[in-house]
N, C-alpha and C positions, 0 to 999 in steps of 0.2 A: 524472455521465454526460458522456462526450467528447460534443460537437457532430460531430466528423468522425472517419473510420474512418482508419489508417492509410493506405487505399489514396487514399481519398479524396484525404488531405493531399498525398502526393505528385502526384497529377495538377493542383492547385491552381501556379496559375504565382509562380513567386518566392517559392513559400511551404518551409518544412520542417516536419519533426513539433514542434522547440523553439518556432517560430514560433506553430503553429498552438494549444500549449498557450494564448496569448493569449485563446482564443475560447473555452473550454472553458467549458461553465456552473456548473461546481459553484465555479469560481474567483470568481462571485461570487453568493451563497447572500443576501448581504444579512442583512438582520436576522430573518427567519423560519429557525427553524430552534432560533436562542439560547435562552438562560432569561435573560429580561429582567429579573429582581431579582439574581441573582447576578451577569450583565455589566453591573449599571449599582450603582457604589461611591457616587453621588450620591446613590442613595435609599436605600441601607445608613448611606449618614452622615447622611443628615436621621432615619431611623430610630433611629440611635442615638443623635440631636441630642437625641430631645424622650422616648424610653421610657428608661426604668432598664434595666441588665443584667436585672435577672430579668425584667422586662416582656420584651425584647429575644429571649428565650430561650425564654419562649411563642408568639410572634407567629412568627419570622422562619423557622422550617422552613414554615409554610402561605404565606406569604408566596415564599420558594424553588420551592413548591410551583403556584402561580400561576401567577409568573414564566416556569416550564417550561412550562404551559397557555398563557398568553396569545400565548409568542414560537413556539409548534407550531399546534397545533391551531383556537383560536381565528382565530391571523392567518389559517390559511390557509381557515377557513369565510367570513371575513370578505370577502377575495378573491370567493371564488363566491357569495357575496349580492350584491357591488355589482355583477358579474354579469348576477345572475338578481334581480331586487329583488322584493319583497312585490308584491303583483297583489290588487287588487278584484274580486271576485265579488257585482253589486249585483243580481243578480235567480235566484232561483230557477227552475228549468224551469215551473213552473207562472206566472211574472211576477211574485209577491210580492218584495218589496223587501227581502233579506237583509243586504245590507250588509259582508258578511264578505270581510275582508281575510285572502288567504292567502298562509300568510307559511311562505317555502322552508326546505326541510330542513337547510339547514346555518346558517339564519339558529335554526332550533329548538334543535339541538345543541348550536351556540354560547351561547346562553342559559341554556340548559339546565346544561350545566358550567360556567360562570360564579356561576350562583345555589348549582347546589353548592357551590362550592371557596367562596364568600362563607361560606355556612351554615354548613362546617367550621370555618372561620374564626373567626366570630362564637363559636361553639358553645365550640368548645376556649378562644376569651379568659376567656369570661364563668363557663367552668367554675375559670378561675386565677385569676378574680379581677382578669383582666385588663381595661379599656375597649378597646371594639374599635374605636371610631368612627374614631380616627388609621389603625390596621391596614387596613381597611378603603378608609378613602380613599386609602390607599399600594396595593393592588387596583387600586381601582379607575384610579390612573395609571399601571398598567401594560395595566388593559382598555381605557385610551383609544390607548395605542400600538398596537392592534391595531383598534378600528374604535368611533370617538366613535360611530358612530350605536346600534350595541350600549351605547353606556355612556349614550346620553341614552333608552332604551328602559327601563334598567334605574333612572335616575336621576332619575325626572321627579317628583321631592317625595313621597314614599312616607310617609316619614315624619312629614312636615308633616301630609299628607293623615290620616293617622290620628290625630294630635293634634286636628286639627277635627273630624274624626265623633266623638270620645271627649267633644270639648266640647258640643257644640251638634246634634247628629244626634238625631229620636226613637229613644226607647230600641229598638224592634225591630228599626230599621237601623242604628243604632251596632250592638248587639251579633251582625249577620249582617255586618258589614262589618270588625270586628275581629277576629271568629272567620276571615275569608278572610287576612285579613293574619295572625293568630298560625300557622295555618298552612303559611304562605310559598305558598298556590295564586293569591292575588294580589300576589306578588311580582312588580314590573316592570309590572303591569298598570293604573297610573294616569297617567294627563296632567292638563297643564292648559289650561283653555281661554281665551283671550283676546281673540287677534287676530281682527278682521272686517276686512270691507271697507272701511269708514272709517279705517283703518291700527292700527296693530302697538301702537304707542307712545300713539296720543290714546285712553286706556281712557274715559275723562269721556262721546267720542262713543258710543259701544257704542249697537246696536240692538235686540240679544237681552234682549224682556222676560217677564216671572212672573207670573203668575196664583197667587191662591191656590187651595189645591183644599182643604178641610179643612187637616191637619197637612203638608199638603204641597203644593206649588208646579206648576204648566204651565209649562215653556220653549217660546219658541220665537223663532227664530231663525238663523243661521249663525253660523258662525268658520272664517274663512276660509285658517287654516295653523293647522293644530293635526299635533302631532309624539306620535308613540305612539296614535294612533287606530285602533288596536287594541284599548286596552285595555276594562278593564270598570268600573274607578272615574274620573270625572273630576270636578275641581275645575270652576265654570264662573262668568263673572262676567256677569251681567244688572242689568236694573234692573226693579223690582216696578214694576207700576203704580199711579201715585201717587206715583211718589218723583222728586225734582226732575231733571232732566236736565242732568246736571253728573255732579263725582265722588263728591260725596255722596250721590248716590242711586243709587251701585252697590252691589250685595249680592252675597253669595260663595255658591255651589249645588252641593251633591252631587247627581249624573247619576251613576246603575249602569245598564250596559246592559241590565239585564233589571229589570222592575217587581216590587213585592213580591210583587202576585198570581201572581209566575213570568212573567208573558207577556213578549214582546219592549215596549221602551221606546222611544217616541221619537224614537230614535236612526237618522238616516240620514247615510250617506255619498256624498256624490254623486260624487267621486274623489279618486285619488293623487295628488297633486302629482310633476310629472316634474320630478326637480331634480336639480342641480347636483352636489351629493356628498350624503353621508349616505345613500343610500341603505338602506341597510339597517333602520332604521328607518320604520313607513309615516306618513308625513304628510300628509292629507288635507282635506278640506272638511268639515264634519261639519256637518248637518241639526240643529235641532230642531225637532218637527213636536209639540206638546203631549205633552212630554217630562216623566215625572215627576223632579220635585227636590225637595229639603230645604234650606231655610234654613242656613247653618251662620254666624248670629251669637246676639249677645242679643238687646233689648227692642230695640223702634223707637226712634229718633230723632224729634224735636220737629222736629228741621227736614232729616228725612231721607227721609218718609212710613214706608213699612212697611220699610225699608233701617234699620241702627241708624247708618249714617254712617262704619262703618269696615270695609267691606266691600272698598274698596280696597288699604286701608292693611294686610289682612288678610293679601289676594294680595301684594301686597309682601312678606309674611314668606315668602312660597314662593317669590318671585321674585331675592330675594336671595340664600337659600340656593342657588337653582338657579343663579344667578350665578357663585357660587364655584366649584360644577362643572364650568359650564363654561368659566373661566379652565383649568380640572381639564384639559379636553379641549383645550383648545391649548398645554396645557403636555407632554401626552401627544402631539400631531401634530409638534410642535418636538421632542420628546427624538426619536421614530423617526426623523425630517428628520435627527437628526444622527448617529442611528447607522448609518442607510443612507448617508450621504455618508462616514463613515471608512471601511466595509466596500467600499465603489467604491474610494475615493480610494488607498487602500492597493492593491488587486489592478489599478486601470488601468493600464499604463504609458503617458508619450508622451514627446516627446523626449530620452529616452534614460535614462527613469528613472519612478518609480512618482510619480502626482498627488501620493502625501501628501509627498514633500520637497519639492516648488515652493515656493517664498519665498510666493507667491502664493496658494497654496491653502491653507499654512501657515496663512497671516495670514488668509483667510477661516473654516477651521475653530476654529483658536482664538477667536473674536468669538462664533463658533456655541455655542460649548463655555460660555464665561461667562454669556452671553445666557440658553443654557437654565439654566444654575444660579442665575442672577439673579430667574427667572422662578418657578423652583421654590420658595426661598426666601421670596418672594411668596406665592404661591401655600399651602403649608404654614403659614405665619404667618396667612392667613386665616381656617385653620380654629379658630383663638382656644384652640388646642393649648397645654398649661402645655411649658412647657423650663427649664433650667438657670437664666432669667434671668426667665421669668413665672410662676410659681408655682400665681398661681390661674388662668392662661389669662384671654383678654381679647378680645373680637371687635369691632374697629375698626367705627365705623360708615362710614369713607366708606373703610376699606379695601379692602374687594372691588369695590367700582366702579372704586375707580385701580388696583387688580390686573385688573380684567377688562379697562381700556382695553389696558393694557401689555400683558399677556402672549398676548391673542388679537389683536394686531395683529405680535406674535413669533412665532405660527402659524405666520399664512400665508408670513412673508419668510424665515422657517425651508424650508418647502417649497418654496416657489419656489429658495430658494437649493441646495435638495438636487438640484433640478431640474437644475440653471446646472450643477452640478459632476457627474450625471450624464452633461450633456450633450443630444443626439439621442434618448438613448437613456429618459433622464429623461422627455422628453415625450412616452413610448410606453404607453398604458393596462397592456401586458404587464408591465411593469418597476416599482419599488412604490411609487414617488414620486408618480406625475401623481394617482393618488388620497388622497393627505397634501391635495395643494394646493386639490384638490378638494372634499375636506371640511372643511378647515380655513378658509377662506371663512364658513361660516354661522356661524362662532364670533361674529363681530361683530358679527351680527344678533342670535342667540336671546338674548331675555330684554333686550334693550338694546342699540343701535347707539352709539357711540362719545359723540354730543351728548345719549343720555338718559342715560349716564352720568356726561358733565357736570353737566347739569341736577340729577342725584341727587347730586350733591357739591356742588351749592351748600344743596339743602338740608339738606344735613349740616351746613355750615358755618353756615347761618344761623338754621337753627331748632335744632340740639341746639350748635352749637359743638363738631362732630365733631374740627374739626381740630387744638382742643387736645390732644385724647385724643391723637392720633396724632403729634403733634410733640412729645408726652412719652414716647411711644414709642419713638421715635428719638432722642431723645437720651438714655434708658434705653441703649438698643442700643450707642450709640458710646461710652458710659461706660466698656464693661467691657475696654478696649483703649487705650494711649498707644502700641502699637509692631504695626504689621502686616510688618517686617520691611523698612521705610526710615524708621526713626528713628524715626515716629508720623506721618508726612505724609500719610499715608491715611487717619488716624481724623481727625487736622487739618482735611484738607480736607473729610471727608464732614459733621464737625461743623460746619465753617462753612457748608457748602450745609444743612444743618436751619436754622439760624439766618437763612439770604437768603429760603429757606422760610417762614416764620413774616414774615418783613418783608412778599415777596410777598403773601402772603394779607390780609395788614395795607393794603398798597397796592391790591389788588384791591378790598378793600370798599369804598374809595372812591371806585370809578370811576363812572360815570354807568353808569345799568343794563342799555344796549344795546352797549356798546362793553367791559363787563364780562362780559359774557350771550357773547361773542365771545371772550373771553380766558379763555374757561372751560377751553377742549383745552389749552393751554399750559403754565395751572396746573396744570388734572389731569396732563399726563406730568411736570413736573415731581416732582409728588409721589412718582409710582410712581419717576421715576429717584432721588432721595434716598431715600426707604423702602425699594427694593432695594438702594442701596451702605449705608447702614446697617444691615442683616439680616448682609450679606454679613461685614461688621466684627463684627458677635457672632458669628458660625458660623467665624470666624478664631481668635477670643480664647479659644472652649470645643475648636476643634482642638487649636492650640498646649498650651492646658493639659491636655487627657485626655489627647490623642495624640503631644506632642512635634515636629508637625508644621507646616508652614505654605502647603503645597496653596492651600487656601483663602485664606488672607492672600494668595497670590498672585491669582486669582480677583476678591479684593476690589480689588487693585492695579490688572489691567488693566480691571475694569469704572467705578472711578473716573476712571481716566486718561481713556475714552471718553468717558464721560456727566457727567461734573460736573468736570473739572477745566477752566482757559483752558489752552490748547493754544498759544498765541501767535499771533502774524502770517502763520508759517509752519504753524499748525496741527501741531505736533511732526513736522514733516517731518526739522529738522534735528536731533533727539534723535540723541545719540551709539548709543545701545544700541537693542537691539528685545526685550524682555524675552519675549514670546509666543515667538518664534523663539528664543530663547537656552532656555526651559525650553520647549518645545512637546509632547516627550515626554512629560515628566512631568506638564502638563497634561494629555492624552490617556492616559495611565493611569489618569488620575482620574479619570475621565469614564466612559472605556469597557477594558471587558477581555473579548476575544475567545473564550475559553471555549467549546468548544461543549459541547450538554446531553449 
């Protein structure tokens, strides 16, 4: 659609109709509109990294199929929820305390065909023979380019959640609460609860305590940001009475919003949290008011009272996994960040030519272009997925914490940067960037702000000796490569930063415990910048040899050069070449392909 009529254009001073083609809207559509699995070759090749051909050839038409969902419809529900966001209904005409959060029509829809196209998905793997888990999370990082708060609605431990009522729930409500899951009507409808007002992070303080009641529990209590408080299943952590006031005296709690007897539970809402991004998603305060619950551990502990002691250590197994997701969701805010900043940079002109050949915006989108593939690679290797070079798959213990520092602090400066290359126009709620930057923020927060994911790698490090695992990982990875396409200087040097790595962690343990308790963030990015140039070095060695290419080897090139090589005095200002600029093209090929559906 023209913004101006030809009559218009003419009456406009110093302007003509060629001129005024500048202003036309359809010249920049952005990324709504695409099929985000067929314009994006980076998650066609991590796809083809870690499935077999035939695997490949089940999956990838529903996967296509998505893709064409996620970059129409969904984006643009997604749009009209942050909008119009979810709204509390806490009182009935008559005063009763309802509690119901009603959640807008296109926020329904959205979900709605999501959970479809999931279903299909799953349904068609599992009928080939195929695992869907990989497929699936390749879904779902194309539902977070379209709206994290959709993806943390749909992703808040489903599955965790049904392992523990299968173990530890009374049999009447395990088997009403597995029959809601086996037929997907509680799909997307669980959270977790945690955080109070004593903060996010110190679970140990927690106020919310249990009552026994027969075979079942009283809550009651607050949590004072809980995210899908919507739903109808929640995990919940309290402490029994009796049990020490610490972290061993927390226990893990199934909360259903309605009680066996059918009546309403418990459960109040006293409001929405007005936030920052995510909207779409309703995040709230949520009441217990002598809330029925279920225990979900074993026997008591000796020195736990009626808690068995590992009621923490529990929710950590959902909190971890939820971690990785949402590494998921700023991996998905960073790819959109970069394909709205091509789709501008291409159609803007200013000084006498289109933003994408400036020296300058070159070199900023190329950074963008590695950065996300660096992230991705992370991010995918998290999920403990077998590939060419792991066989039986392997899930790093202090992986996804140095994935989730790295790649949700690549979010937000992904957005902010699509913002900068926007422009004016970047900082305009209309335009589709200011809401990237806006949601991509709580990535740091949920589930772990940057220091508790410190904290969680040291005790990877000291109580399991995590980070052996992971620096025989890496140098697994840089094995299968002597030549990224300069001689081998890039497997060279990424091998030697695994091995400064390992020294590091050798020299960290013996600092004094406050002054190492400090050099926690350091090490951690560390780690993540070696463990992504070593990812990046096998995802080169399995190109060049399937494909004959070396893309990727380039990729590994410019992300070593940045992150782990000395640069000198002059910080390679005075490097003869500029390798990004000299292939920039064909970086950006590889990246993105404009296609429309």
């Amino acid at each position: 659609m023209s913004d101006y009529g030809s009559e218009a254009v003419d009456r406009l001073p110093f302007c003509t109709p060629e001129k005024a083609q500048r202003y036309h809207t359809d010249n920049f559509r952005g990324a709504v509109g695409l099929n985000w699995y067929i314009t994006d070759p980076t998650v066609r090749f991590i796809m083809a990294y870690y499935l077999r051909p035939d695997e490949l050839a089940v999956v990838e038409p529903h996967l296509a199929r998505i893709g064409e969902l996620m970059g129409g419809p969904v984006a643009r529900w997604a749009d009209e929820t942050d909008r119009n966001p979810p709204r509390l209904e806490r009182y009935d005409r008559w005063g009763h305390d309802i509690s119901q959060v009603v959640m807008p029509a296109s926020f329904t829809r959205s979900k709605r065909a999501a959970l479809h196209a999931q279903r299909e998905l799953r349904q068609h793997a599992r009928a080939a023979g195929v695992r869907s888990s990989l497929p699936l999370f390749a879904a779902n990082y194309l539902l977070n380019q379209a709206d994290i708060g959709m993806g943390c609605a749909l992703g808040t431990g489903g599955d965790m959640v049904e392992s523990l009522v299968a173990r530890y729930a009374p049999a009447d409500v395990r088997d009403h609460v597995l029959a809601k899951f086996e037929s997907g009507e509680w799909d997307g409808e669980t959270a977790q609860l945690l955080t109070e007002r004593t903060g996010g992070s110190d679970l140990g303080a927690l106020e919310t305590t249990a009552t026994r009641r027969g075979d079942a529990w009283l809550l009651n209590g607050l949590k004072w940001f809980v995210s899908n408080c919507a739903g109808e299943a929640f995990v919940v952590l309290a402490k029994p009475e009796g049990a020490p006031d610490t972290t061993r005296g927390v226990a893990t709690f199934l909360v259903l919003r309605t009680r066996r007897d059918g009546s309403r539970n418990g459960v109040r809402i006293r409001r929405l949290k007005d936030k920052l991004g995510t909207r779409s998603v309703a995040s709230g305060e949520v009441e217990f008011v002598d809330a029925e619950a279920f225990l979900l551990s074993g026997e008591p502990s000796a020195d736990a009272g009626p808690a068995d002691g590992k009621g923490l250590g529990r929710m950590m197994e959902l909190t971890n996994a939820a971690r990785l997701g949402i590494a998921l969701f700023a991996l998905g805010n960073a790819r959109r960040a970069l394909v709205e900043s091509l789709c501008y940079a291409r159609q803007r002109h200013a000084f006498g030519g289109a933003l994408i050949d400036k020296p300058l915006m070159r070199r900023k989108l190329a950074e963008l272009i590695v950065d996300v593939e660096a992230a991705q690679a992370l991010v995918f290797d998290g999920t403990g997925a077998t590939n060419h070079r792991q066989p039986r798959g392997l899930r790093q213990r202090i992986a996804v914490p140095v994935t989730k520092l790295k790649v949700c602090r690549l979010g937000i400066t992904a957005a902010s940067d699509a913002i900068e290359i926007h422009g004016g126009n970047g900082y305009i709620e209309t335009w589709p960037v200011a809401r990237l930057l806006r949601d991509a923020q709580v990535n740091t927060i949920w589930e772990g702000p940057d220091n508790i994911l410190c904290l969680d790698v040291r005790r990877g490090i000291e109580q399991a000796h995590a980070h052996e695992t992971l620096l025989a990982r890496l140098r697994d990875a840089v094995s299968v490569s002597d030549d990224t396409g300069d001689g081998g200087a890039t497997t060279r040097l990424v091998a030697r930063r695994v091995e400064d790595l390992d020294a590091a962690i050798t020299a960290w343990a013996k600092l004094d415990p406050e002054v190492a308790e400090a050099r926690l963030f350091p090490l951690a990015r560390f780690m993540g910048d070696v463990y992504a140039g070593a990812l990046l070095i096998e995802q080169a060695a399995w190109e060049r040899e399937t494909r004959g290419a070396d893309r990727k080897a380039l990729v590994a090139r410019l992300y070593a050069r940045r992150y782990l090589a000395d640069r000198g005095p002059l910080r390679g200002i005075d490097d003869e070449s500029e390798e990004a600029l000299e292939r920039f093209d064909e970086l950006v090929a590889g990246a993105f392909t404009a296609e429309q559906t």
